[in-house]
C-alpha positions as a printed NumPy array, in Angstrom:
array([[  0.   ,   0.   ,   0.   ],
       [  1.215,   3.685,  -1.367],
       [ -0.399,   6.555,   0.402],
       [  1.288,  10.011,  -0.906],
       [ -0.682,  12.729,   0.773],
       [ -0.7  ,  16.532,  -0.975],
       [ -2.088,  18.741,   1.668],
       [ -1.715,  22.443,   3.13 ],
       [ -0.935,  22.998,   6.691],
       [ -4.204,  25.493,   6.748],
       [ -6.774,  23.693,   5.244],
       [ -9.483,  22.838,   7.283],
       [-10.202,  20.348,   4.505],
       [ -7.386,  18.791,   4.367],
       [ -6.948,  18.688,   8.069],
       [-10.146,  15.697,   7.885],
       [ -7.867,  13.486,   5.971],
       [ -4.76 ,  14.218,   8.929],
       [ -7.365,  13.073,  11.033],
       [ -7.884,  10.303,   9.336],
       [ -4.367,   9.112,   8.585],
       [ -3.896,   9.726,  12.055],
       [ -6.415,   7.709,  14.004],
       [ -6.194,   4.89 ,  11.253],
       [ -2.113,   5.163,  11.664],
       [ -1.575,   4.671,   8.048],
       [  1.634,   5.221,   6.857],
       [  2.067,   7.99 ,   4.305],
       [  4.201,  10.531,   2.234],
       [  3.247,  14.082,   2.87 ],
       [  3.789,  16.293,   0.206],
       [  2.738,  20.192,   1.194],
       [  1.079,  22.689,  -1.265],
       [  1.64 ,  25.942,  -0.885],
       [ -1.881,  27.672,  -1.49 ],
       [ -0.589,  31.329,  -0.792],
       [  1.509,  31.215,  -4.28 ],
       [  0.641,  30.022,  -7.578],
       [  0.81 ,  26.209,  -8.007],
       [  4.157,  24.946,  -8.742],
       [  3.372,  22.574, -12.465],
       [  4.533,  19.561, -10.609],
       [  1.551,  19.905,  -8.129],
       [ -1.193,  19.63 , -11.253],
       [ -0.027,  15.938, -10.845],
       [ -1.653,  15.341,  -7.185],
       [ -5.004,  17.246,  -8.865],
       [ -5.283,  17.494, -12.252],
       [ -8.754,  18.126, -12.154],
       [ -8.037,  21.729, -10.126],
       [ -5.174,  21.542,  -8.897],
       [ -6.51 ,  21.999,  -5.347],
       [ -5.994,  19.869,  -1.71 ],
       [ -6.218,  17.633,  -0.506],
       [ -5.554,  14.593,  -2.882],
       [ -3.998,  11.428,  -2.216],
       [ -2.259,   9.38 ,  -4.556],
       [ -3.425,   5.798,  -3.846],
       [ -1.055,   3.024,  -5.703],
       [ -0.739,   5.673,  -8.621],
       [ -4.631,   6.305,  -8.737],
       [ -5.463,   9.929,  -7.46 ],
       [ -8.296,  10.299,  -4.978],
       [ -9.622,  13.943,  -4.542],
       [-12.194,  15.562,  -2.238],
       [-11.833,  15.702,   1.748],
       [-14.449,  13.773,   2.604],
       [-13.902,  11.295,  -0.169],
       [-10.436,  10.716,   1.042],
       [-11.386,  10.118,   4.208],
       [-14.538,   7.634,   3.605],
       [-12.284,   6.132,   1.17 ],
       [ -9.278,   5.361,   3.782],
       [-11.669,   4.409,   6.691],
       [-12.84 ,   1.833,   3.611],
       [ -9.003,   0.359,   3.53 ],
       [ -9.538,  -1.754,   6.738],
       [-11.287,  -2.602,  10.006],
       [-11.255,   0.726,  12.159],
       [-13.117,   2.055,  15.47 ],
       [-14.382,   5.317,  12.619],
       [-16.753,   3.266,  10.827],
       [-18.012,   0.01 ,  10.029],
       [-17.197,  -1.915,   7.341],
       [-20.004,  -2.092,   4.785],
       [-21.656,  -5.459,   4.036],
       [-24.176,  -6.018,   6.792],
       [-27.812,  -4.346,   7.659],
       [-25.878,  -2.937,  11.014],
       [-22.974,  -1.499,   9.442],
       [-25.121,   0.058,   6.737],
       [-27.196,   1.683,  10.071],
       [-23.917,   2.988,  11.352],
       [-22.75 ,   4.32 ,   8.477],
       [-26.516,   6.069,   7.481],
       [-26.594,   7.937,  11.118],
       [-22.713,   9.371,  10.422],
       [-23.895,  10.406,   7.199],
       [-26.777,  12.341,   9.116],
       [-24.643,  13.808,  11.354],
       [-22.579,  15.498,   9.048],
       [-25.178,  16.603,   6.822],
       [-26.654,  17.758,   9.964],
       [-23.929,  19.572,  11.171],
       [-23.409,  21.622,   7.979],
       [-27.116,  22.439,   7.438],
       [-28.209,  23.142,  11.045],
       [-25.33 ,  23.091,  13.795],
       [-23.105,  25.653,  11.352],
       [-25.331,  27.906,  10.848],
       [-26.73 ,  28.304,  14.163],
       [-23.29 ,  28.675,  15.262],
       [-22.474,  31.465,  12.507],
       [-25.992,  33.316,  13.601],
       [-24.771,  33.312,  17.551],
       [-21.739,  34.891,  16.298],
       [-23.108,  37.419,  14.463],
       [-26.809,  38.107,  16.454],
       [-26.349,  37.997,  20.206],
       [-30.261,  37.241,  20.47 ],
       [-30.074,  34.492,  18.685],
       [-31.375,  30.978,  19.263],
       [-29.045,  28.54 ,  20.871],
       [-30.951,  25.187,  20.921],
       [-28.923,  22.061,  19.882],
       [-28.413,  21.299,  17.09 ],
       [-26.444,  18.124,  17.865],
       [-26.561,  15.737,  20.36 ],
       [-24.251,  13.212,  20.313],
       [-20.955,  13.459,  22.625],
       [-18.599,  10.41 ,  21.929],
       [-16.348,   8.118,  23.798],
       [-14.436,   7.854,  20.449],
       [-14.594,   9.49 ,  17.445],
       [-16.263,   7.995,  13.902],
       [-16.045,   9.393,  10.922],
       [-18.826,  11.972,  11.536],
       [-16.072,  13.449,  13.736],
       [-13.259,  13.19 ,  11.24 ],
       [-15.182,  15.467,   8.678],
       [-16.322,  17.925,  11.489],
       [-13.711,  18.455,  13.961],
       [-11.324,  20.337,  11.943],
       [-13.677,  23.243,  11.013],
       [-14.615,  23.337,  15.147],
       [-11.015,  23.702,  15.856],
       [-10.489,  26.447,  13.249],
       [-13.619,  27.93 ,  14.808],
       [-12.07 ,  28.175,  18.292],
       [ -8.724,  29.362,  16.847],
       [-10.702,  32.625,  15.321],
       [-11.466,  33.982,  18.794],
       [ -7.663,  33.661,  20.373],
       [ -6.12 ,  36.526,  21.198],
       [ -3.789,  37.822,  18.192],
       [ -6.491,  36.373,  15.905],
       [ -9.294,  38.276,  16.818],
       [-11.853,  37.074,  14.27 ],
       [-14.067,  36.375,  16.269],
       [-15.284,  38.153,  19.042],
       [-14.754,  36.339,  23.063],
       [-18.255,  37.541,  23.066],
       [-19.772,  35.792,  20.165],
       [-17.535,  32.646,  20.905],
       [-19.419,  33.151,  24.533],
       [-22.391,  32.835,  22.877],
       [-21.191,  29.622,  20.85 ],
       [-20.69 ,  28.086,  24.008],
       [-23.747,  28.492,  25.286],
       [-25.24 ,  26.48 ,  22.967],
       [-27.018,  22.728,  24.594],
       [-24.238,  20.666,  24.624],
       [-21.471,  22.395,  22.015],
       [-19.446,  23.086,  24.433],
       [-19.126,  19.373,  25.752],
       [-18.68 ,  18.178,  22.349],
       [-16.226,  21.167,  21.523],
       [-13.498,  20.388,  24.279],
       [-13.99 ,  16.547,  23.782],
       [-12.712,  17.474,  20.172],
       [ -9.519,  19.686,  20.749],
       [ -8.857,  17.104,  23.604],
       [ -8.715,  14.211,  21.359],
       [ -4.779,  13.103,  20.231],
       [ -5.554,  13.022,  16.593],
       [ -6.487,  16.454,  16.458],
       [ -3.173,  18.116,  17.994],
       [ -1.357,  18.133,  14.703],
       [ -4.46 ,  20.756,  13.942],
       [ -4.437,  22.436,  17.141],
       [ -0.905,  23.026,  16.553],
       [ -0.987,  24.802,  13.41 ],
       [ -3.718,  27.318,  14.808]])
């Protein structure tokens, strides 16, 4: 097995496949893009559909798209992140992850951009599960929390401490929030914020 990773150290995106690579503890070649200069011609090889991370090059085949990457290495053997497919329960696993991210894009983001940005607003959950360990719903989620938190630290200033107080107030975020940045797989992110 050849994993050669092309990623950028500030991608929230990419930072889902890290996550990945990191609780599956595949072994991989990381190759970084630069994305604050033009691409470099050798780096339309990892992309050549845009040019754009992350990709992973797969024995020679090139797999694009965060959250394809990351279904597709969680696919590449038995893991704690998600079942393997092939039976009624796994398929049920795999159907409420799904749900989870879809919900946390549609619903939990957006409530958490409107607390930001309207102090009234409404700050019922949006989310409710709080894990022991994380599945792939976390793996294509946590790095955009993180990146979140990182916008209201001091030198940043982004994000206001008083709309971030507001984002904490929200029915169980918070819980969920520090049980992601306390998780090992996601220093490597909380590092680079």
């Amino acid at each position: 097995m050849s994993i050669t990773f092309y990623t950028s150290r500030i991608c929230p995106y990419a930072h889902r496949a890290h996550i990945a690579l990191a609780e599956l503890g595949l072994e991989y070649k990381e190759v970084p893009i630069d994305q604050a200069k033009p691409r470099e011609p050798w780096s339309w090889k990892s992309n050549p559909f845009r040019g754009l991370v992350p990709a992973l090059e797969y024995n020679h085949e090139i797999i694009v798209e965060s959250s394809i990457i990351s279904t597709f290495l969680t696919d590449l053997k038995d893991n704690h992140l998600v079942p393997l497919p092939g039976t009624p329960d796994a398929a049920q696993k795999r159907a409420k992850i799904n749900f989870f991210v879809d919900t946390f894009f549609s619903k939990a983001q957006p409530l958490v951009q409107s607390a930001i940005l309207a102090p009234d607003a409404a700050t019922k959950p949006s989310t409710q599960t709080i894990f022991s360990r994380i599945t792939l719903a976390e793996v294509l989620t946590a790095s955009f929390v993180i990146r979140l938190y990182s916008y209201s630290k001091p030198g940043a200033d982004l994000i206001s401490a008083e709309a971030m107080e507001r984002v904490k107030k929200i029915s169980n975020w918070k819980k969920w929030a520090d049980a992601l940045h306390s998780h090992e797989s996601m220093g490597y992110i909380r590092r680079m914020m």
